[in-house]
C-alpha positions in Angstrom: -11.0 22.4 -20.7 -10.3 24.1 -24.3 -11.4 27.4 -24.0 -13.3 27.4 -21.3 -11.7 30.5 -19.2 -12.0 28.5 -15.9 -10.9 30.2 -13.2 -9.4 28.0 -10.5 -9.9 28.7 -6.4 -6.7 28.9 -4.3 -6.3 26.6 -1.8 -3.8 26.7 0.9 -3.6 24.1 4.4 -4.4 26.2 7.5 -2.0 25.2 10.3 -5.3 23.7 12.2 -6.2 21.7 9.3 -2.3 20.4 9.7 -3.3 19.3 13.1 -6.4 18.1 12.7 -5.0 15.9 9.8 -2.2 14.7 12.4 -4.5 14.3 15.2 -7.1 11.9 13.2 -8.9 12.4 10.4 -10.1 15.8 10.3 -14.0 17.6 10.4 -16.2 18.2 6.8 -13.5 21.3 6.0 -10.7 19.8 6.3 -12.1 17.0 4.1 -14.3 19.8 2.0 -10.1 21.2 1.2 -8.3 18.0 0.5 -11.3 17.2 -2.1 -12.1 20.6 -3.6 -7.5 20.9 -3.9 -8.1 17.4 -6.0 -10.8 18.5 -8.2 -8.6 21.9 -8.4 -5.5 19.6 -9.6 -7.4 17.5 -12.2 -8.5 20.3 -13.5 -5.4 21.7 -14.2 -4.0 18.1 -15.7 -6.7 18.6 -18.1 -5.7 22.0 -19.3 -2.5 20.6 -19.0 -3.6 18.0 -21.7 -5.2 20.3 -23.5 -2.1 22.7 -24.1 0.4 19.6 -24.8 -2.1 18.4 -27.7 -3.3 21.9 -28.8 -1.1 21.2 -32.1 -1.9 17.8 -33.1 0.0 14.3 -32.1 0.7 13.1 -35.4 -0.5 9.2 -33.8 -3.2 10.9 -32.7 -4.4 13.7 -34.4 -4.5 11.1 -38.2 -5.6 9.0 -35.4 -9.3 6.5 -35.3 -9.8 9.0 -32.1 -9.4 12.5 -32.7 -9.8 14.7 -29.6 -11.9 18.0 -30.8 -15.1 16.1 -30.4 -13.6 15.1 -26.9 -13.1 18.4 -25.9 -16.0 19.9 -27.1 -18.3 17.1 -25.7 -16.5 17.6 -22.1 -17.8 21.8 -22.8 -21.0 21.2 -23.4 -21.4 18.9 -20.5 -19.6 21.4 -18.5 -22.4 23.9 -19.3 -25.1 22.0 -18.8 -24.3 19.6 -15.6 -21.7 21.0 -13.9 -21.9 18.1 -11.4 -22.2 15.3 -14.2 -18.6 16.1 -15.3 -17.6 16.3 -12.0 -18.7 12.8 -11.1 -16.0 11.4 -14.1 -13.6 13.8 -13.1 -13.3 13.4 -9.6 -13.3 9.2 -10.2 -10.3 7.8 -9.2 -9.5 6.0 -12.3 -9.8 9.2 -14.1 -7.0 10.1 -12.0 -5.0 7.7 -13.2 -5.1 8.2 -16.4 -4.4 11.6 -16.6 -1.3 11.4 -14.9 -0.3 8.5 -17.0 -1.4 10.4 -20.4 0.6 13.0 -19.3 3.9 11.2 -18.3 3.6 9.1 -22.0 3.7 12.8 -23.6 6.4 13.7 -21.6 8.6 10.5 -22.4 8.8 9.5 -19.3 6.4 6.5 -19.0 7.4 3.7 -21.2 4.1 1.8 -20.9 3.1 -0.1 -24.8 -0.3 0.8 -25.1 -0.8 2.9 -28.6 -0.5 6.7 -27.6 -3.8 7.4 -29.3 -5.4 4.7 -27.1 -4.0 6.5 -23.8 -5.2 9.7 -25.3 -8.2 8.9 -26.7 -9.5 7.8 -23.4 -10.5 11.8 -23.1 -13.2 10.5 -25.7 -14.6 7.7 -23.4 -14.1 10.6 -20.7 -16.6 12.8 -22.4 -18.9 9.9 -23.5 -19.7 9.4 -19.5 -19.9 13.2 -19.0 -22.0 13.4 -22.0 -24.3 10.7 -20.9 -24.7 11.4 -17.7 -25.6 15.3 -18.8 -28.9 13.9 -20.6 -27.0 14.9 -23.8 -27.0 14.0 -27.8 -23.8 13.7 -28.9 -21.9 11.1 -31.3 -18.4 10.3 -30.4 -15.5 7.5 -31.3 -14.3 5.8 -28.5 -10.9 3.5 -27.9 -11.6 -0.2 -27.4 -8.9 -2.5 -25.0 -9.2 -5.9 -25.5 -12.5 -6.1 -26.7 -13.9 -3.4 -24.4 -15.3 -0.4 -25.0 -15.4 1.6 -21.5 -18.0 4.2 -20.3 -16.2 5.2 -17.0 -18.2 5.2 -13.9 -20.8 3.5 -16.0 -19.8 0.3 -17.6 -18.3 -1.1 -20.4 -19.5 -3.3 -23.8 -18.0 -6.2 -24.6 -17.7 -6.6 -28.4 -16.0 -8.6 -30.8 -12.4 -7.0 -31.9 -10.5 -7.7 -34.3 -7.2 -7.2 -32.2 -6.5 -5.6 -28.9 -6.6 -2.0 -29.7 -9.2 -0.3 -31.9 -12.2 1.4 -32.1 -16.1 2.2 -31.2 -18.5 5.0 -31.4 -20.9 5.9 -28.7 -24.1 7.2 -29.7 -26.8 9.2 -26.9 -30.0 10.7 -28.0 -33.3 10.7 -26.0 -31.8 9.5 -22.8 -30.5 6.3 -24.5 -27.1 5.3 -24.9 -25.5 2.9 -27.5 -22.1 1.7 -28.3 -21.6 0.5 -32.0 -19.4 -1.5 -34.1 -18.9 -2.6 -37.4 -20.5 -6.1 -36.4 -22.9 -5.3 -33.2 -24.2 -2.7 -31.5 -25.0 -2.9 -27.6 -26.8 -0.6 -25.5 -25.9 1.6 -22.5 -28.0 0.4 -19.1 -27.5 1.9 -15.8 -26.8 -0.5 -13.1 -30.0 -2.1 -11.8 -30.4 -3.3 -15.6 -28.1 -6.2 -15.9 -30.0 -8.3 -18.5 -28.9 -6.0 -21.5 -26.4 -8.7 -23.7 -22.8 -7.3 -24.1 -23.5 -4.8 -21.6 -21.2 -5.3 -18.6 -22.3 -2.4 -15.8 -20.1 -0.8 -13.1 -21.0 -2.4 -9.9 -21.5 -1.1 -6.7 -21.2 -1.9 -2.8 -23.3 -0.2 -0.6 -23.5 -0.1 3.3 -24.7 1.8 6.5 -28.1 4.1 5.7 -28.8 7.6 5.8 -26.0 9.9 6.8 -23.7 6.6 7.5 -24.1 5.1 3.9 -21.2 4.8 1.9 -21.1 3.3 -1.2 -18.2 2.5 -3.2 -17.7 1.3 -6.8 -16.3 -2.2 -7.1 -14.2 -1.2 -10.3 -12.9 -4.4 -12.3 -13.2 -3.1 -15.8 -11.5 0.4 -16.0 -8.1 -0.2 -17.3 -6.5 2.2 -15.2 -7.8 0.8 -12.3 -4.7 -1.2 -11.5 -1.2 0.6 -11.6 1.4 1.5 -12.6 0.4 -0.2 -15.8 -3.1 -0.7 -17.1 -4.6 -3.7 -16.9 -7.4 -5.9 -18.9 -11.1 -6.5 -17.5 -11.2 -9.1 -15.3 -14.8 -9.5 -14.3 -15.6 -11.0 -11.0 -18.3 -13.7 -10.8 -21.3 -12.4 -9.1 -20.7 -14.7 -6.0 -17.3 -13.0 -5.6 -19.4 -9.6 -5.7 -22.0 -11.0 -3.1 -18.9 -11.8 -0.8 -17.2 -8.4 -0.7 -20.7 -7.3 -0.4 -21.3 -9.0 2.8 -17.8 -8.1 3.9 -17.9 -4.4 3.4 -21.4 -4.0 5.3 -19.7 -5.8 8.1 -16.8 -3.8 8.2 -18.6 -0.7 7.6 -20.7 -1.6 10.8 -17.9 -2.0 12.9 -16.0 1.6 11.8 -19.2 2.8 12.5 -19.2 1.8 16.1 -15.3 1.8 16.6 -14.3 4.5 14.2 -16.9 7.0 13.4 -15.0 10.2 13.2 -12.8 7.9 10.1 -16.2 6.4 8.7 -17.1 10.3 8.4 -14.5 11.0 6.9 -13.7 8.1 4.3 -18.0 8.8 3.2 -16.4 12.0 1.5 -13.0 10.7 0.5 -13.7 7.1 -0.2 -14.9 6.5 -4.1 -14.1 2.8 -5.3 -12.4 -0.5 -4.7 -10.1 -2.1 -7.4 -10.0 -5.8 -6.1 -6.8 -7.5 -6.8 -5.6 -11.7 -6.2 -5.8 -12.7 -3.0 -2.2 -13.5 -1.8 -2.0 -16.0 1.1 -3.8 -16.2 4.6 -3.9 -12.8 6.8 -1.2 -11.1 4.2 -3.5 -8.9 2.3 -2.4 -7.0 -0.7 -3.7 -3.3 -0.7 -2.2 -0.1 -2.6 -3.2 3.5 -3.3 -1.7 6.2 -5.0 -2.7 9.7 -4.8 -3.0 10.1 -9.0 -6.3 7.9 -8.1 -6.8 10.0 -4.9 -9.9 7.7 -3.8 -9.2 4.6 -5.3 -7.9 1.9 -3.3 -6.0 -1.7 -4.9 -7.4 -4.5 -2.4 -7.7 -8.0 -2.5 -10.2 -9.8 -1.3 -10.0 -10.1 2.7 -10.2 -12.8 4.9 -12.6 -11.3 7.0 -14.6 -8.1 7.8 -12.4 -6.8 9.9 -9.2 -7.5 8.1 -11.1 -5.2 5.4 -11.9 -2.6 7.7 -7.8 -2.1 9.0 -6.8 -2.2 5.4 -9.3 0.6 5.0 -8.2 2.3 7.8 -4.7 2.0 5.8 -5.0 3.7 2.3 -7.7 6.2 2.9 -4.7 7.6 5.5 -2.8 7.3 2.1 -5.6 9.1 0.4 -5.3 11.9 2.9 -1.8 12.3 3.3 -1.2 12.1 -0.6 -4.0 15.2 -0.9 -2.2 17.0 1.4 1.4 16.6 -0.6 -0.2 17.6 -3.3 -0.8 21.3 -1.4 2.1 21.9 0.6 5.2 19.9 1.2 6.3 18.1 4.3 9.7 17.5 3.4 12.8 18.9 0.8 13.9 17.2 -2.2 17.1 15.0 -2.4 19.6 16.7 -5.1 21.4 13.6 -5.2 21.6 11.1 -7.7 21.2 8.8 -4.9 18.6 9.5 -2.2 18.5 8.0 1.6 17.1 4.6 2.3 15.6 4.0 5.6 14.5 1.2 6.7 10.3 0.7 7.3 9.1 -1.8 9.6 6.3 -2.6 7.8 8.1 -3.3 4.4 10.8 -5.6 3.1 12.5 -3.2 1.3 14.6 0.2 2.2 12.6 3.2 1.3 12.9 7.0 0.9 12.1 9.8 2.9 8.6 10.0 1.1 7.8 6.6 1.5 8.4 6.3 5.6 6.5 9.7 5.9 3.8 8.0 4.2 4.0 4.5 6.3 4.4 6.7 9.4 1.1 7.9 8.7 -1.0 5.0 7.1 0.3 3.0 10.6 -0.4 5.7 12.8 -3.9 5.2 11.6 -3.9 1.3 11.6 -2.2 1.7 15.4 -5.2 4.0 16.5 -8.0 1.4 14.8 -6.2 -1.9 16.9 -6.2 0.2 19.8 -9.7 0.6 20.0 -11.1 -2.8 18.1 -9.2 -4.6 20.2 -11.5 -4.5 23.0 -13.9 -6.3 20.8 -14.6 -9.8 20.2 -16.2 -9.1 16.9 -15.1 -11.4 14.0 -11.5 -12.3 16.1 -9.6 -12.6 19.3 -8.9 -10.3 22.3 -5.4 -11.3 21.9 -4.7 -10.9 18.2 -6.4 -7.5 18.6 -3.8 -7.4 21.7 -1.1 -8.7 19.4 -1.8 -6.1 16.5 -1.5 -2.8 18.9 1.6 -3.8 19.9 3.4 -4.8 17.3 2.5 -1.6 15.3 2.6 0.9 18.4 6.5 -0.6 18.7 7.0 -0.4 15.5 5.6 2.8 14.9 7.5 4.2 17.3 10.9 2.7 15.5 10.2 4.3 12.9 9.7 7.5 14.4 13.0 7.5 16.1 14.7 7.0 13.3 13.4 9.8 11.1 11.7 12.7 13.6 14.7 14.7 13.6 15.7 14.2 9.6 17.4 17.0 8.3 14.8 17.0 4.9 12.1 17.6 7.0 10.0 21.2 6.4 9.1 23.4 9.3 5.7 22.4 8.6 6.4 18.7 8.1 8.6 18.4 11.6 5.4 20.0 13.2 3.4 17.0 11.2 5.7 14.6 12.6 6.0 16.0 16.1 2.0 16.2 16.3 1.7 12.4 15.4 4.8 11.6 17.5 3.1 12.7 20.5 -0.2 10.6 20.0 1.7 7.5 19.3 3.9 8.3 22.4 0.6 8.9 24.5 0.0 5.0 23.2 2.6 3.8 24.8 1.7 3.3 28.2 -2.0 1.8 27.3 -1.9 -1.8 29.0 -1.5 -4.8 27.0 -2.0 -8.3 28.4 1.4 -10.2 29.0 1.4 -12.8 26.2 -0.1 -10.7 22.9 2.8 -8.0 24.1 5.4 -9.7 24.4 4.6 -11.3 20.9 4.1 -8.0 19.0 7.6 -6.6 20.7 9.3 -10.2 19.4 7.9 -9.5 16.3 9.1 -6.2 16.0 12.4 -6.7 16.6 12.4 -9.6 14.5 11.3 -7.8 11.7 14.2 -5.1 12.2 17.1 -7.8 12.6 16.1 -9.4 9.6 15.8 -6.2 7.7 19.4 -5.5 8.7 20.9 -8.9 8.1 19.7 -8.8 4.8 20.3 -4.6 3.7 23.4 -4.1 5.8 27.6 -4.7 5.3 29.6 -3.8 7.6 33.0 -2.4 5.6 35.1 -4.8 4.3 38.2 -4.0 6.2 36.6 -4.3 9.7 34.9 -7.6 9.1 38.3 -9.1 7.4 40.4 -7.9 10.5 37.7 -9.2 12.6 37.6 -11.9 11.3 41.2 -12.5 11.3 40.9 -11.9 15.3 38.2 -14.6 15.9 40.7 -17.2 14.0 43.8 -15.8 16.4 41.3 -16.1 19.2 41.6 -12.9 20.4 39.5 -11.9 23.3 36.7 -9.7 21.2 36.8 -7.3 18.1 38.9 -4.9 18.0 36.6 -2.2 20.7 37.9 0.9 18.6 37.6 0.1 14.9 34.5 1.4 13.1 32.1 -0.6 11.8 32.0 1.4 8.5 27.8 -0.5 8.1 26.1 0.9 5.0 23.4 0.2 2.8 23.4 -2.4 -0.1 19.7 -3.8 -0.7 19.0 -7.0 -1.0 16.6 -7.4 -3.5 16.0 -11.3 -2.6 15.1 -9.9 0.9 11.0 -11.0 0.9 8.1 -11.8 3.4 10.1 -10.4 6.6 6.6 -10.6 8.1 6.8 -14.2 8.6 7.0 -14.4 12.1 4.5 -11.9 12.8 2.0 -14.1 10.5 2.8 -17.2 12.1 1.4 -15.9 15.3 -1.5 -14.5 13.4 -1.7 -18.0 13.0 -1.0 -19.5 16.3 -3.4 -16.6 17.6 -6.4 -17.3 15.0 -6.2 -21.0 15.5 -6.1 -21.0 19.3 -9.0 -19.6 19.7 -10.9 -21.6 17.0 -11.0 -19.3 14.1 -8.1 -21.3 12.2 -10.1 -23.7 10.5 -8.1 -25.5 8.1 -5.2 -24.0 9.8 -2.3 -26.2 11.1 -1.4 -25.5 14.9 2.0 -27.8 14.1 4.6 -25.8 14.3 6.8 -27.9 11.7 3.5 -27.7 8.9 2.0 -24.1 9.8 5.6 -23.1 8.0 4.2 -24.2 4.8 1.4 -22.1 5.6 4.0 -18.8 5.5 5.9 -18.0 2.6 9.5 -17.0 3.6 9.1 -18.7 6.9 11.6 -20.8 8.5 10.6 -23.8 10.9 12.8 -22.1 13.5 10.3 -19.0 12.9 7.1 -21.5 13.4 8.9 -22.7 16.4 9.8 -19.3 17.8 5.7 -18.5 17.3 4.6 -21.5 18.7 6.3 -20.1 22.3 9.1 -23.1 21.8 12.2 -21.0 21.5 14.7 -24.1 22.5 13.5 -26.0 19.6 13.2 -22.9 17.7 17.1 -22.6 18.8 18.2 -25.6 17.5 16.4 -25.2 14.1 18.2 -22.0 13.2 21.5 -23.8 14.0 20.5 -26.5 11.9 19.8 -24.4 9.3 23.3 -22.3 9.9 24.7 -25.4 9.6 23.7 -25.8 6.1 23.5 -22.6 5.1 26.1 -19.4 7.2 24.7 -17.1 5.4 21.1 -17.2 5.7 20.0 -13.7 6.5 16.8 -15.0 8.1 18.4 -17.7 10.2 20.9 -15.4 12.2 17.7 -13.0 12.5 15.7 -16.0 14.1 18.8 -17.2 16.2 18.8 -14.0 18.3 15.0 -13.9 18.8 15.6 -17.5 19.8 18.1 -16.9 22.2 16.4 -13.5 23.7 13.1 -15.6 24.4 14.8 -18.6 25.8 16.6 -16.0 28.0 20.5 -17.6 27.7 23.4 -16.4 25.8 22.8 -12.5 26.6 25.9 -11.0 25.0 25.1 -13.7 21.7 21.5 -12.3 21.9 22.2 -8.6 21.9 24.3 -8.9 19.3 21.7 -10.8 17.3 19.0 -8.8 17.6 20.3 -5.4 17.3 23.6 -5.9 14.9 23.0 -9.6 12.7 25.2 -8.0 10.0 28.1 -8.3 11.6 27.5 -11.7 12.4 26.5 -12.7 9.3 29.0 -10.7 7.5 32.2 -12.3 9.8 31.0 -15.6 9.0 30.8 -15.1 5.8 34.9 -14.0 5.7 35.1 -16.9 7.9 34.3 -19.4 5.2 35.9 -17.7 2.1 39.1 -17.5 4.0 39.4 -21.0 5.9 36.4 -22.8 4.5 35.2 -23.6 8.2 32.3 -21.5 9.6 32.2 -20.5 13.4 29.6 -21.7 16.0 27.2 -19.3 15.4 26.2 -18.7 19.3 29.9 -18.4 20.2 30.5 -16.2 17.4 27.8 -13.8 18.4 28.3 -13.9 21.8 32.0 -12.8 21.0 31.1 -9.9 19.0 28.9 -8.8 21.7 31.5 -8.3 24.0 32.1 -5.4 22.3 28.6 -3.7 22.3 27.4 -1.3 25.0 25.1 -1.6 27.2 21.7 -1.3 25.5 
């Protein structure tokens, strides 16, 4: 802070704290560094802050929100409750916004709020640092939409006379109040929800004693959704009593089936920013480590849906604390870096991004491992289902990546260590039907990836092409394929097979209610599924065969239908060569066709066409 001389610890990763992060989730130091590293780093952003403002923003410093009084609040809180400012600093949303303050000074964040709104925030900053101190202190305040936000405390509502302006906060005696021209509301902590215009921070709480956690369920801080801020949007208090109920019952069963993570995520864990729902068992959840301790959710469909997903981001949380101390991988001088493909995301992503995935799964993988040998709130065989789609697909993904040539010494030893625990995994027994559904799914999810983000060169697939209309026996066995990478951003909801026997799983065992078991109307259940996909689910692949030719028929190039077709044809067990080609290589079906129709109008049969260009594959 201005002035303040603060002299900063230095942190470095110990090569057991690298293992214990890779292993699981780490004892009290390791979670004692990633925290104290974060506090270290905010720190800096505000001294940062400090430095790029020292000599005014002209929008800012003729501004309704000067930042002097900001400043100088945030020092006297400093000095007199060390941990008061810590308890804004270290909140996730605060975060957020200094990393966004910092990229709008930099000109590299285009977001339309006014500058001295993002800025100002520092004021509301040092209003909850100031309160929470026990101070007196007078201090103007930015207003959003009619809100006037208190982080970690609350926020008054007020009337505005347009979306960005102005309020002061006034403390004195322990009492807080938050003034406008036209109405003036008082500050109330959270147990006190009857003061009008007053609109408090509200909390989750579960577990007691040493296994409580409690976690701020954070509607009203702007930058509590990213990458842009958002509005209030206050939940009705029966939507609060829900993810109430929800969270104690997922904290009960990490508790049982993942105490040394529900250790961890009571230091690491700080607030919930709940999002819309999207459909049945696709939950939408996001972190990012500027908000290292924040996580984006939307409300689950069950406990322990809620508990995975929180499996999920706090091994975001952790991994992003560690980036921020040493680095796992090099950067990319190129104006274009890798795309790899993910098996748990529709699009191609970066280095970063896989390392990332490898390790939220890794953790999700380790959590279905175990819960699945309960019964609590689901089914044996989903829980069956779940560890092995992500244990195959885990392991895809670190096939395809453990040996990248970006990779640090230190990150390769990362890799290696979580390599070897998922390898471990693989021989754990799973019962014959939920395996051989994850394993479907898996490579389902992988052939439609590459039917839609993969071309085979133009040259080959014209001159193969060209052979299938002279009837030649096969492709030509020497001529390279020349594949590469050209996203297709219409390429969405690749998971619909897998969530169509979510489905077929849930509502077996009478936990579907509402939930069609038809085949032909769960698809309208499943965004981006075909019915050949409900079919395939369902454990029909004939009809399921039929269906993707059908759809063929109509449309050659559907991505998702040659996809389906060779999961079809590998479940039905006929047309091997057709299969193998389908499920590890779609593109080139797909992609011949396509040259197939521009040059003669007339598609091929789809199964012959496969099974032709499979006769030049090896033997997988």
């Amino acid at each position: 802070m201005s002035g303040s001389g603060l002299v900063l610890p230095r942190h470095r990763v110990p090569a057991e704290s690298l293992i214990a992060l890779a292993e699981g989730d780490g004892d009290d130091h390791v979670l004692d560094l990633l925290v104290s590293a974060e506090r270290s780093r905010r720190l800096l952003l505000l001294r940062l802050l400090d430095e790029m403002t020292s000599h005014g923003v002209p929008e800012v410093s003729d501004g309704p929100v000067p930042l002097t009084p900001a400043w100088e609040l945030l020092a006297r809180a400093q000095h007199a409750a060390p941990d008061a400012v810590d308890k804004v600093l270290m909140y996730p949303q605060t975060g957020m916004w200094l990393s966004s303050a910092l990229r709008r000074l930099r000109g590299t964040d285009r977001e339309t709020t006014p500058l001295w709104v993002v800025l100002g925030h520092l004021s509301a900053v040092a209003a909850a640092a100031g309160i929470r101190a026990g101070l007196d202190f007078t201090i103007t305040v930015p207003m959003r939409h009619g809100y006037a936000l208190v982080p970690t405390l609350g926020a008054a509502e007020l009337t505005a006379p347009g979306p960005w302006t102005s309020a002061q906060v006034e403390a004195a005696a322990g009492q807080a109040w938050i003034t406008t021209p036209n109405r003036r509301v008082q500050v109330a902590p959270d147990s006190d929800r009857g003061r009008p215009g007053w609109r408090p921070l509200r909390w989750i709480t579960a577990g007691n004693g040493d296994s409580e956690l409690a976690l701020a369920l954070d509607d009203l801080d702007p930058y509590r959704i990213y990458p842009r801020p958002s509005a209030p949007q206050r939940l009705p208090d029966d939507r609060v009593a829900r993810w109430q109920e929800l969270f104690e019952h997922s904290w009960a069963l990490l508790l049982r089936d993942e105490p040394q993570t529900a250790t961890a995520m009571r230091r690491g864990l700080i607030s919930f920013s709940p999002i819309e729902a999207g459909e049945r068992l696709r939950p939408r959840s996001a972190s990012t480590g500027d908000a290292f301790g924040g996580v984006l959710v939307s409300e689950p469909d069950d406990a322990v849906q809620l508990a995975a997903t929180m499996v999920h981001e706090f091994q975001h949380t952790k991994l992003s604390g560690l980036l921020h101390l040493t680095s796992l991988y090099t950067a990319d001088a190129s104006q274009n870096e890798e795309r790899l493909y993910a098996p748990w995301r529709d699009d191609p992503r970066p280095l970063g991004g896989l390392l990332q995935g490898i390790y939220a799964f890794t953790g999700v993988t380790r959590f279905w491992r175990t819960h699945r040998h309960s019964d609590v709130g689901r089914t044996p065989e989903l829980g069956h289902f779940e560890f092995a789609l992500w244990r195959s697909q885990l392991w895809s993904a670190f096939e395809s990546v453990c040996d990248h040539w970006r990779l640090t010494p230190l990150g390769r030893r990362f890799l290696d260590t979580l390599r070897n625990r998922c390898a471990a995994w693989l021989d754990d027994p799973v019962p014959d039907v939920p395996g051989r559904l994850g394993r479907m799914c898996a490579a389902h999810h992988r052939a439609r990836w590459r039917a839609h983000h993969l071309r085979p060169a133009r040259e080959w697939t014209d001159a193969t092409a060209l052979r299938w209309i002279d009837a030649a026996d096969g492709p030509a066995e020497s001529a390279e394929t020349g594949t590469r990478l050209a996203p297709d951003r219409s390429a969405m909801h690749l998971d619909s097979l897998a969530t169509l026997v979510r489905h077929r799983l849930q509502g077996t065992a009478g936990h579907g209610a509402g939930q069609s078991t038809d085949p032909t109307r769960a698809v309208l259940q499943v965004r981006g599924a075909l019915e050949g996909d409900a079919l395939l689910a369902a454990g029909q692949p004939n009809a399921a065969r039929r269906s993707y030719l059908a759809h063929l028929s109509a449309d050659p190039d559907d991505a998702a239908a040659w996809a389906g077709l060779g999961g079809a044809l590998t479940a039905e067990g006929v047309e091997p060569e057709a299969a193998g080609l389908l499920t590890r290589y779609p593109e080139r079906a797909r992609a011949v066709q396509r040259a197939l129709v521009a040059s003669s109008g007339r598609p091929g049969d789809p199964v012959r066409l496969a099974a032709w260009l499979g006769r030049a594959l090896p033997a997988s």
